[in-house]
C-alpha positions as CSV (number, residue, x, y, z in Angstrom):
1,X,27.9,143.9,-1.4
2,X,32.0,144.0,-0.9
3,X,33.5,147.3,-1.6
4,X,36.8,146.3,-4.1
5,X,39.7,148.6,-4.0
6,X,40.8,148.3,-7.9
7,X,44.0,150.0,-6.7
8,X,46.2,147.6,-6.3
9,X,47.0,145.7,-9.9
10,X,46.8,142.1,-9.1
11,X,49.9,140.0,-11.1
12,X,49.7,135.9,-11.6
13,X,52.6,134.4,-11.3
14,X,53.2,130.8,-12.2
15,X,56.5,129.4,-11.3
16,X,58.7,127.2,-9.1
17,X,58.8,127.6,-5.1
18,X,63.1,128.4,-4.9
19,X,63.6,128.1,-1.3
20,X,67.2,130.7,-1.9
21,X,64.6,133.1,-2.8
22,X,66.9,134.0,-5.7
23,X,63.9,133.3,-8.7
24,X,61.0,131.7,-8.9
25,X,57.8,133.0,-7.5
26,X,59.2,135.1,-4.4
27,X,60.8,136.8,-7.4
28,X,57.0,137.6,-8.4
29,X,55.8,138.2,-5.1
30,X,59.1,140.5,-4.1
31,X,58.5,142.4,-7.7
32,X,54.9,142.9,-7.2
33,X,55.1,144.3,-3.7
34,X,58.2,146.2,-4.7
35,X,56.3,148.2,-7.9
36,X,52.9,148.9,-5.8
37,X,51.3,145.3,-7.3
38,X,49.6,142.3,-5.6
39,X,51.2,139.1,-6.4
40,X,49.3,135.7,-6.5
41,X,51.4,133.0,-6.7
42,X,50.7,130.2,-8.3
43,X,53.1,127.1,-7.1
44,X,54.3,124.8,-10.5
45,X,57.1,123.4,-8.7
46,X,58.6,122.1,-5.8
47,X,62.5,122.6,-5.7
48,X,65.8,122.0,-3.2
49,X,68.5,124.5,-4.4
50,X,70.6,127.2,-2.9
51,X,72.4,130.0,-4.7
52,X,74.8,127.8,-6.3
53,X,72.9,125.0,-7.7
54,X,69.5,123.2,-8.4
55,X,69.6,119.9,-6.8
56,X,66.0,118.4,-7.2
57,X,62.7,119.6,-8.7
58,X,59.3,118.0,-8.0
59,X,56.5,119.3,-10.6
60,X,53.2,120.0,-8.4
61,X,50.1,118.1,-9.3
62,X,48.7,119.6,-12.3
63,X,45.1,119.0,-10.8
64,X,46.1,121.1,-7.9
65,X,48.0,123.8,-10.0
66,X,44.6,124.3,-12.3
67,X,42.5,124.5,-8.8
68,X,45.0,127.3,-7.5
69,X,44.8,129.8,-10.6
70,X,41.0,128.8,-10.9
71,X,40.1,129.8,-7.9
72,X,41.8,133.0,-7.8
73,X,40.5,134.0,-11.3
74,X,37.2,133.8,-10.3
75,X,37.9,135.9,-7.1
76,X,39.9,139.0,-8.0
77,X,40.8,140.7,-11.5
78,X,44.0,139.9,-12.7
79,X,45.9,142.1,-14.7
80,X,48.7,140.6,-15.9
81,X,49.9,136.6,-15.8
82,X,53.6,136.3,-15.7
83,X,54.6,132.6,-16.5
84,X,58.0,131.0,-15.4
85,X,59.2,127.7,-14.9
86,X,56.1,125.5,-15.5
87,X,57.6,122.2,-14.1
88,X,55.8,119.4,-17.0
89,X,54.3,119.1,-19.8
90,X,50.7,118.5,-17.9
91,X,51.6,121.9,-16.3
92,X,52.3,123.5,-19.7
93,X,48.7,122.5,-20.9
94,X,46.7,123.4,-18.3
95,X,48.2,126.6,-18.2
96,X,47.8,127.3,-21.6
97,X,43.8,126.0,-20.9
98,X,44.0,129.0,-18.3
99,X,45.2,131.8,-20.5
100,X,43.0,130.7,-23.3
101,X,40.3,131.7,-21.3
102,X,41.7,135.1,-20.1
103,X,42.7,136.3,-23.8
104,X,41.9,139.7,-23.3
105,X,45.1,140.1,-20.3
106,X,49.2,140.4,-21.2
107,X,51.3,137.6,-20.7
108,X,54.8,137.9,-20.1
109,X,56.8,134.7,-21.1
110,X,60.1,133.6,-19.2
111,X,60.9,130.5,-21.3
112,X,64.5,130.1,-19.4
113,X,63.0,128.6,-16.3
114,X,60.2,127.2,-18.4
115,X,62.5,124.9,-20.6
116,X,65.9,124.9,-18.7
117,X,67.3,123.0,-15.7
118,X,69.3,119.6,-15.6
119,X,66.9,118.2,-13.0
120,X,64.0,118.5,-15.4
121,X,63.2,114.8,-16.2
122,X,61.3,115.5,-19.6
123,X,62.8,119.4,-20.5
124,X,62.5,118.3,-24.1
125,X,59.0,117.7,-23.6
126,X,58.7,120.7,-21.7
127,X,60.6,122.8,-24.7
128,X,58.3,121.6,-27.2
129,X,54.8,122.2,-25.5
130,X,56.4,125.9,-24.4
131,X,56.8,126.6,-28.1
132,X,53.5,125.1,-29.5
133,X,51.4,126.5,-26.7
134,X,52.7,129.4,-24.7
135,X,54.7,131.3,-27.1
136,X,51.4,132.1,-29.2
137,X,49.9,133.4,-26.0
138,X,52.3,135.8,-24.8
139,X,52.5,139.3,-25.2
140,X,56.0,139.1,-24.6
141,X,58.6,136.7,-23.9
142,X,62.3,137.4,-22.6
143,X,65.0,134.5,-23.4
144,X,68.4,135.0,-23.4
145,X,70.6,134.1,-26.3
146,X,71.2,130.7,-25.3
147,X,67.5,130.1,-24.1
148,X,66.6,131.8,-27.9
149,X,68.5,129.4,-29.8
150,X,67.2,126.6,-27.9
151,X,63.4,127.8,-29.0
152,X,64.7,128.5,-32.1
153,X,66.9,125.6,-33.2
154,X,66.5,126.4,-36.8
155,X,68.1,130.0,-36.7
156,X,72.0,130.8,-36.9
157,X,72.1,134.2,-36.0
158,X,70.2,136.6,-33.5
159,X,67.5,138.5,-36.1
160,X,66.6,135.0,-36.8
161,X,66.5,133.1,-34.1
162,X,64.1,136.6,-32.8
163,X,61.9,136.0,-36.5
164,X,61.5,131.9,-35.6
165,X,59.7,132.6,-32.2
166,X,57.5,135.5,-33.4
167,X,56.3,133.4,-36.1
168,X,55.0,131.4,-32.9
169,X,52.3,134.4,-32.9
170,X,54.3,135.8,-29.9
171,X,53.9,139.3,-30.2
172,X,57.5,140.9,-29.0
173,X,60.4,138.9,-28.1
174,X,63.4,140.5,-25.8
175,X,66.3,138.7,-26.5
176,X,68.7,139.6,-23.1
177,X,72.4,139.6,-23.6
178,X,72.4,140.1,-27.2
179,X,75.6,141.2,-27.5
180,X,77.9,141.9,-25.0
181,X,81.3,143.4,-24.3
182,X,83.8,143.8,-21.0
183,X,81.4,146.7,-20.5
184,X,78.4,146.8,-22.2
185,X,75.7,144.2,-21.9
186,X,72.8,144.6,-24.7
187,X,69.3,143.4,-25.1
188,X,67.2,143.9,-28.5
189,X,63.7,143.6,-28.5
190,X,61.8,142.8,-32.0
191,X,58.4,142.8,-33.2
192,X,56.8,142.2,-36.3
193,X,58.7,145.0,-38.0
194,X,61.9,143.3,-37.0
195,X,64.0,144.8,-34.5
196,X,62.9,147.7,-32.7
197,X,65.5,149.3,-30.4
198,X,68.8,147.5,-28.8
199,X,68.9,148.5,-25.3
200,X,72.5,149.1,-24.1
201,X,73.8,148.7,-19.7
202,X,76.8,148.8,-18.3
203,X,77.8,145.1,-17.5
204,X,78.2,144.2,-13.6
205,X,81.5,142.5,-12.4
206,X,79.3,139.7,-10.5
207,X,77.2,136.3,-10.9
208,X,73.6,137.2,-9.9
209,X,70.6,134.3,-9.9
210,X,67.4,135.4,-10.6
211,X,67.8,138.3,-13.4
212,X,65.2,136.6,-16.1
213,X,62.6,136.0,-13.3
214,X,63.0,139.4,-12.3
215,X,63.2,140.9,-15.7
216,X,60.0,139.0,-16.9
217,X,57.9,139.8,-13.8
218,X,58.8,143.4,-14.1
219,X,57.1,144.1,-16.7
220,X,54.0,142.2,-15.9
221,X,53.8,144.4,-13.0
222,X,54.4,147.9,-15.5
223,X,51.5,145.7,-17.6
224,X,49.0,145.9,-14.9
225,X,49.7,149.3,-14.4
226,X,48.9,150.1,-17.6
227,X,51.4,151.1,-19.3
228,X,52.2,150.1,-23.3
229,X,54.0,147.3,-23.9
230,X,56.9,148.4,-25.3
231,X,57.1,151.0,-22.2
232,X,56.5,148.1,-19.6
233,X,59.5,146.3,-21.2
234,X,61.5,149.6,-21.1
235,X,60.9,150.3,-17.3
236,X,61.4,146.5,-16.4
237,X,64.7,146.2,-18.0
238,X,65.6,149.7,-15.9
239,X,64.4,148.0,-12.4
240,X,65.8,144.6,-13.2
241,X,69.5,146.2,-13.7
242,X,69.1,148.4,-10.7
243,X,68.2,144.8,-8.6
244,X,71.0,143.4,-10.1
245,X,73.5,146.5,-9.2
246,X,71.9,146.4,-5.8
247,X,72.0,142.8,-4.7
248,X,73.6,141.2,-1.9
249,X,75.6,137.6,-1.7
250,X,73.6,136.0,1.1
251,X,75.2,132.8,0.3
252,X,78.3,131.0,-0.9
253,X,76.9,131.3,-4.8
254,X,75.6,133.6,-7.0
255,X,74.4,137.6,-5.7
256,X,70.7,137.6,-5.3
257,X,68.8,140.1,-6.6
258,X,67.2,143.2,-4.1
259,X,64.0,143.8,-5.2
260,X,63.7,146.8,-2.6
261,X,66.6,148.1,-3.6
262,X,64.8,151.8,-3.7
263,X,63.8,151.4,0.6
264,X,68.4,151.2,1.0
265,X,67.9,154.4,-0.9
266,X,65.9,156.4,1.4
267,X,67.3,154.5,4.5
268,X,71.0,156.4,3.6
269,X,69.0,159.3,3.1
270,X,67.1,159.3,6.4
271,X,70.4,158.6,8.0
272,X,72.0,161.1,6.6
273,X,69.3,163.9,7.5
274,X,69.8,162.5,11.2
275,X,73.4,162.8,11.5
């Protein structure tokens, strides 16, 4: 018999190959080695885009997609499924097939690159099968104001756009950028108590790509460590901010995020102990 090593927390991550390496699932992968996970990465989508735009998105065969997570389910023990941009409506049922039959691990919902992209030929479609079949399966799911408005057309203002989606049978919704100032930038999370803390950071002078994908695989990863869930969405919101502060403009777009932003850290200080 093997000998396992259930060290290592293993994260699935479904989402879009992004060849800029901004989002998508090298955000997953980069997260996952970054917080002492294993990332497997589950391809949805095939896309050409750089860091200033997306400029075509193929959605993989669903049959394909299914065959990917199957096969590693029935290998290793997965911890924690973080779902991003799921690519069709095909995509959206199989995966929700997938997490039916794992109920017992936390799923961590990024419904922006789920729903969103102008290259999307059916996001309506897409929008609607997120709501009726992911939402009810996630632990948690992170839009941003715009993105919670759009899953919640009904609501007109933030409490209830926050009370539409948990009605879904999500269990906490972060809603990023909340409010925001020249300074401040705020996120509140709710459950079903209503709100339960506002979560306040300084606001960065620069365009970054890749924050929600970050955000939302951060706290898978801080999920399949263990930790509660309402601590796992403290801690990713702390490492997602410090990616953000951290990250580098490789390109003539947006900053992308440094996932290792912690190894520049004790680079300087190595540096500094040999000089």
């Amino acid at each position: 018999m093997p000998e396992f090593e259930p060290i290592t927390p293993t994260i699935m991550s479904f989402s879009s190959h992004d060849p800029s390496g901004s989002s998508g699932i090298q955000a997953g992968i980069e997260c996952a080695a970054s917080l002492g996970c294993h990332c497997t990465p589950i391809i949805t989508a095939l896309c050409a885009k750089d860091t200033r735009d997306t400029k075509e998105i193929i959605p993989v065969d669903t049959s394909l997609m299914i065959e990917q997570a199957r096969s590693v389910l029935e290998d290793m023990q997965v911890r924690a499924f973080k779902v991003g941009f799921t690519g069709s409506v095909e995509n959206v049922e199989a995966i929700h097939s997938i997490l039916h039959d794992y109920p017992g691990i936390p799923v961590v919902l990024d419904p922006g690159t789920s729903v969103c992209g102008s290259k999307l030929v059916d996001a309506p479609g897409v929008l609607h099968a997120t709501e009726a079949l992911l939402l009810p399966l996630a632990t948690v799911t992170t839009p941003d104001l715009e993105e919670a408005h759009e899953l919640a057309q009904q609501a007109d203002t933030i409490d209830a756009c926050a009370q539409e989606i948990l009605e879904t049978g999500c269990e906490y919704v972060l809603i990023t950028g909340a409010r925001r100032s020249l300074s401040t930038y705020e996120n509140h999370l709710y459950g079903k108590q209503g709100l339960i803390k506002t979560f306040s950071q300084d606001r960065l002078k620069f365009p970054t790509h890749g924050c929600g994908a970050t955000l939302a695989a951060s706290i898978a990863c801080y999920l399949g460590h263990g930790l509660l869930t309402e601590e796992a969405i403290t801690q990713g919101q702390n490492f997602t901010w410090h990616t953000l502060a951290h990250s580098r403009r490789l390109g003539m777009g947006k900053r992308i995020p440094n996932r290792f932003f912690w190894t520049d850290k004790q680079k300087a200080r190595q540096m500094a102990k040999n000089t």
